[in-house]
C-alpha positions, 0 to 999 in steps of 0.5 A: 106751527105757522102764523094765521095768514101767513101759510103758503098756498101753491095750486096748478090749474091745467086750464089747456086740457079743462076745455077738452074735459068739458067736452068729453063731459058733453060726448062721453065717446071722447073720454079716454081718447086722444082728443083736442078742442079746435077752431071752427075753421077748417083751413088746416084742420082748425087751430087747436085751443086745447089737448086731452093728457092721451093726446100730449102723449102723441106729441101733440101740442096746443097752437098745432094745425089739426091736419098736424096733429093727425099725422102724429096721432092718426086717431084723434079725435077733434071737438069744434068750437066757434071762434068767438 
């Protein structure tokens, strides 16, 4: 039995994909879809921040220009946010 205190705690927050889950908990349309969380800017697509698990499994990843993305994932789906 372990010492009071000494136990060992190990925990992974998957802070990429929180952001893409906030915004399918506001649009429920974009659940279960390949979907990212871009930029407001448009050059490029906007500069994704965040990758719904559907949409790693196209190959898209997080810092990808959104026009990018879209050659590997035709349907994805792309909240925006504003830059702060």
């Amino acid at each position: 039995m372990p010492e009071y205190g000494k136990e060992r705690v190990v925990a992974l927050v998957d802070m990429d994909c929180f952001y893409v889950q906030v915004e399918q908990r506001l649009n429920p349309a974009l659940r279960n879809t390949p979907c990212v969380v871009a930029q407001y800017k448009t050059w490029k697509g906007g500069g994704i921040i965040a990758v719904s698990y559907e949409a790693r499994a196209h190959g898209v990843t997080r810092n990808m220009w959104v026009d990018d993305a879209k050659k590997l994932c035709p349907d994805l789906q792309v909240a925006r946010v504003r830059e702060s």
